[in-house]
N, C-alpha and C positions, 0 to 999 in steps of 0.2 A: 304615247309610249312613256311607261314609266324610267326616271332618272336612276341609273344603276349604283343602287349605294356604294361607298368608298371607304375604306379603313383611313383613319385619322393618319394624317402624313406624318413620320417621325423624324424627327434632324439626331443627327450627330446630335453628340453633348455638348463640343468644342464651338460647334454651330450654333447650336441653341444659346449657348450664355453668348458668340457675339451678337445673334437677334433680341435676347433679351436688353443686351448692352446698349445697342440701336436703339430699340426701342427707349428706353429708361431718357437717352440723350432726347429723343422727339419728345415724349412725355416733360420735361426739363424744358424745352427750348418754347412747347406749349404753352406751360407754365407762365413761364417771364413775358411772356408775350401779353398774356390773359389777364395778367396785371391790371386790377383797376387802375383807373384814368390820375387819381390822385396819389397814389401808390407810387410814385418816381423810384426809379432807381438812382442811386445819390453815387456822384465821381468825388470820395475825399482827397482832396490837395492838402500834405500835411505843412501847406507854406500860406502866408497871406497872397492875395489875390495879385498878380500884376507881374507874376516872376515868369520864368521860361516854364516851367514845371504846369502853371497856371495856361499858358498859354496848348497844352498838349490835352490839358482837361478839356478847355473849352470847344479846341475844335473837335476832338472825338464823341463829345456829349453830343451835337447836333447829329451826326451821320449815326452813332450808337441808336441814338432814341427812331432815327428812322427806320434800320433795320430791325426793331425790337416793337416797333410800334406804342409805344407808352415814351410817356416824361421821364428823360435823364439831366438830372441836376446837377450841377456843380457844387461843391461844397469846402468853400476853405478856412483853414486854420488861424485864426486871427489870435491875438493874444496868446498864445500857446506856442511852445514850442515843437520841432518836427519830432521828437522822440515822444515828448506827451501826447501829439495830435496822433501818432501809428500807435501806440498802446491801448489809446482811445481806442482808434479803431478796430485793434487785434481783440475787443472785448464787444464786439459787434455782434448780432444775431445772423450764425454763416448760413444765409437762406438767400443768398445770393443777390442783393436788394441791396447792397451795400459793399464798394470795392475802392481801394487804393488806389489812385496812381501817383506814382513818383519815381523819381531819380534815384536809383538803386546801385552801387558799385557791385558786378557779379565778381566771384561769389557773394553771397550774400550773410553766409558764414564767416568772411574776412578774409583778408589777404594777405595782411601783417598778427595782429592780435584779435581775439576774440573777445567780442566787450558786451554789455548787453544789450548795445542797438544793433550787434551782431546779429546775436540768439534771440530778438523782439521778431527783425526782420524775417530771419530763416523759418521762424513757425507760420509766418502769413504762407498760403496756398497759391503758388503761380497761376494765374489765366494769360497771361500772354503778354510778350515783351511790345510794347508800343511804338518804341523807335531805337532807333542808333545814334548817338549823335556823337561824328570824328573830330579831334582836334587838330589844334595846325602847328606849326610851329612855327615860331615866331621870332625876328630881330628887328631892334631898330634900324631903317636905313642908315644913318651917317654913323651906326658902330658898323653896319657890315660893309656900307662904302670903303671907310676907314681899313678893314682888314680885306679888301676887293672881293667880298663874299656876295653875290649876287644871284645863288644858285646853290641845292642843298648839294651837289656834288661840290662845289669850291669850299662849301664848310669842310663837309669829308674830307676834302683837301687840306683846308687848314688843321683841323682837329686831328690830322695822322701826323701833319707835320708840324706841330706845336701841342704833345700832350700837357694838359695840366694848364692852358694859357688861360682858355673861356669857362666861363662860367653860366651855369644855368638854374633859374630858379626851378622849384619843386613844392610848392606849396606845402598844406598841411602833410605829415608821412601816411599811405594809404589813400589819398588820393589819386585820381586820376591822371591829374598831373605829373605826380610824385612818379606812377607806376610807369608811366610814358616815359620819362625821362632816364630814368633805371633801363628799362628795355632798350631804348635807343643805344646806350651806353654797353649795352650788354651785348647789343648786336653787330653792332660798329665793330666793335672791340676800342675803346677812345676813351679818354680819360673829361674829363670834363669835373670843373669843381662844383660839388651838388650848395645851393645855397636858399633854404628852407627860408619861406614867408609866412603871412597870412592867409591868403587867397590870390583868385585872378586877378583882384586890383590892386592889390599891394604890387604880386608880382610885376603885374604890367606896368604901372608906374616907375619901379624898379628899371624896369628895359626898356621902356620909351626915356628914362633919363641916362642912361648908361650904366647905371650902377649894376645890371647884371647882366652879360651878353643875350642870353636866350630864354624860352621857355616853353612849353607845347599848353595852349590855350583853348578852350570850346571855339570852334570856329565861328559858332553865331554869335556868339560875346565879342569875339575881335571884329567879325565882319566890316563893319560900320568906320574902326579904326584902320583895319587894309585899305578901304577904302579911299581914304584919305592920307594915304601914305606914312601914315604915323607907324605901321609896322609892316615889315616885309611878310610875307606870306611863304614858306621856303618849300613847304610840301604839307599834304594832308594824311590823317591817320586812317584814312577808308580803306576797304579791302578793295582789289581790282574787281572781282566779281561782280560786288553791289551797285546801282545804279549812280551816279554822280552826284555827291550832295548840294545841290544850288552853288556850283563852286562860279557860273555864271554870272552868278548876283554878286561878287567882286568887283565888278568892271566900276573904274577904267584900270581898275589894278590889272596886274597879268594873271591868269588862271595857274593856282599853283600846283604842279606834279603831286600824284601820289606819293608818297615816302616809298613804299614797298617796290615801285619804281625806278626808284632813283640809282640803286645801287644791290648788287648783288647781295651784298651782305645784310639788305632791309629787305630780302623777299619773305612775304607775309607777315611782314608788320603790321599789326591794325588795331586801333584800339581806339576805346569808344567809352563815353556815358549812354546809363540805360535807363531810359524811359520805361517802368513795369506798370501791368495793371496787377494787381493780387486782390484776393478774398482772404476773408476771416481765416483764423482757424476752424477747420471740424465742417468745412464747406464741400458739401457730398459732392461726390466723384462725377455725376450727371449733370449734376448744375455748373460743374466748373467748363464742362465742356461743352454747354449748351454755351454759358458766357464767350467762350473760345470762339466758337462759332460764328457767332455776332459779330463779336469786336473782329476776326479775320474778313469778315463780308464788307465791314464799315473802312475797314482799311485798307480794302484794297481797289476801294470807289473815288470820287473825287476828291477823297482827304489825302490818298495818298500823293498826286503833285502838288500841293499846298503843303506837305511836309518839307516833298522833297528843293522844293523855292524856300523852305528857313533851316535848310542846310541839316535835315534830317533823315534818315533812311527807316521809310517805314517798317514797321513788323508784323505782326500777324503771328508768330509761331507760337504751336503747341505747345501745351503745358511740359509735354515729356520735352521738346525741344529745348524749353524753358532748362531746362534741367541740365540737359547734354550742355546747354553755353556755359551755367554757370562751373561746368566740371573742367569742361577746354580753358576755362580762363584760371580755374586753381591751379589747372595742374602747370598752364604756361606763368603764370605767376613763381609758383614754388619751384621753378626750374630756372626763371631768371634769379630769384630772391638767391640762389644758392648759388647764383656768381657774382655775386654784387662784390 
């Protein structure tokens, strides 16, 4: 019996561009795959080799290149600094064979002023935010011995009832640190005297000798020093939802409370350094989401408890995601900044 011819199947329009879209993404994700053997895809670290930033390249380059099937290299910054090594890279061929990762503060517009590692960063293409990484806050024990602060409720406690006594470093302004310590201050409602450093080390030296009561720190950077009792641990900056950042890996310290816990007045506190992967500018809209793709399969395999053991909270999310965080964090930024 003859096969009864058929008129060609028609779709919707609305249908049609998202099967072309589909499609375009498989065709994309082909692609990268198909990649000759020596054709690596290259992870740029805009930092020398050995740093934290370094350490998030290398493990996502092994799980990346298995989901992708081809060699992913690592590639970092030596001699150059981070603004010349992303410039470098923002003048990259955007054919997806070539991607950033680094430590990005969202937005990526800025949060205080608008400078041109601003406007360098904002033109790189989001593929997907890497990780989370919470900070902790921090005292020396014999200053909070000293003021019987053992517990971020008994700072609360002290800080309602002694405005103006403590004081807390803040590292560079627009930092992380810096924005931590403003929110805490902002949500509390507590007066605390802000006292501007160099960095984590500065700071920290600063309050491991007394000279500055507190400060909110990368908890992988302190770890090692919690560890050892050289700084108290008082709460961490992770949101309840998220899984528990290797807070574990403290011991024999005490496992420190969430902050957004502790106190009514810190619900939904959270704040974070970001670990971003980006592409070039001018890097088609298939390719970014084929890389999405990848990098969410790679992350959400065995790399993801080996993040969350160095005190990181993996990522995976979409580029649009990408987008929606960095706008939740301007606009909670620009609403703390206007009560400072």
């Amino acid at each position: 019996m003859a096969e009864r011819a058929t008129a060609p199947r028609r779709h919707p329009p609305r249908r049609r561009q998202l099967l072309q879209g589909a499609a375009a993404c498989v065709a994309a994700a082909a692609g990268l795959a198909r990649a000759a053997s020596d054709d690596a895809l290259q992870l740029v670290v805009p930092f020398g080799a050995g740093g934290r930033t370094s350490f998030f390249a290398e493990s996502l380059a092994p799980a990346l290149q298995q989901v992708l099937g081809r060699p992913v290299r690592v590639s970092h910054s030596e001699g150059v600094g981070p603004v010349q090594a992303i410039r470098r890279f923002a003048a990259s061929v955007p054919d997806g064979r070539t991607l950033l990762l680094a430590q990005v503060r969202l937005p990526r517009r800025g949060t205080l002023d608008v400078d041109d590692e601003n406007r360098l960063l904002d033109s790189l293409v989001p593929v997907t935010l890497v990780a989370r990484e919470p900070m902790v806050l921090l005292m020396s024990p014999r200053r909070a011995d000293s003021l019987g602060i053992r517990t971020a409720q008994d700072l609360l406690r002290h800080l309602r009832a002694h405005p103006g006594r403590l004081s807390i470093a803040t590292g560079v302004d627009g930092t992380t640190t810096h924005l931590a310590s403003e929110l805490f201050k902002v949500m509390t409602r507590t007066w605390l005297l802000r006292m501007p450093a160099t960095g984590f080390t500065a700071d920290a030296e600063a309050v491991a000798e007394g000279r500055i009561d507190m400060l909110f720190g990368s908890l992988h950077a302190a770890r090692g020093s919690i560890r050892i009792n050289e700084f108290r641990a008082l709460g961490v900056t992770s949101d309840a939802a998220e899984a528990r950042p290797g807070l574990e890996r403290l011991a024999p310290a005490p496992v420190p409370p969430l902050l957004q816990q502790v106190d009514t007045a810190l619900a939904g506190f959270a704040v974070y350094d970001y670990q971003s992967l980006l592409a070039p500018p001018g890097t088609p809209p298939a390719v970014v989401q084929a890389l999405h793709a990848a990098s969410a399969e790679a992350l959400a395999g065995p790399l993801r408890a080996r993040l969350l053991a160095n005190n990181a909270l993996p990522g995976g999310d979409s580029p649009a995601r990408y987008r929606e965080v960095e706008d939740e964090e301007a606009e909670r930024w620009r609403r703390a900044r206007g009560r400072w």
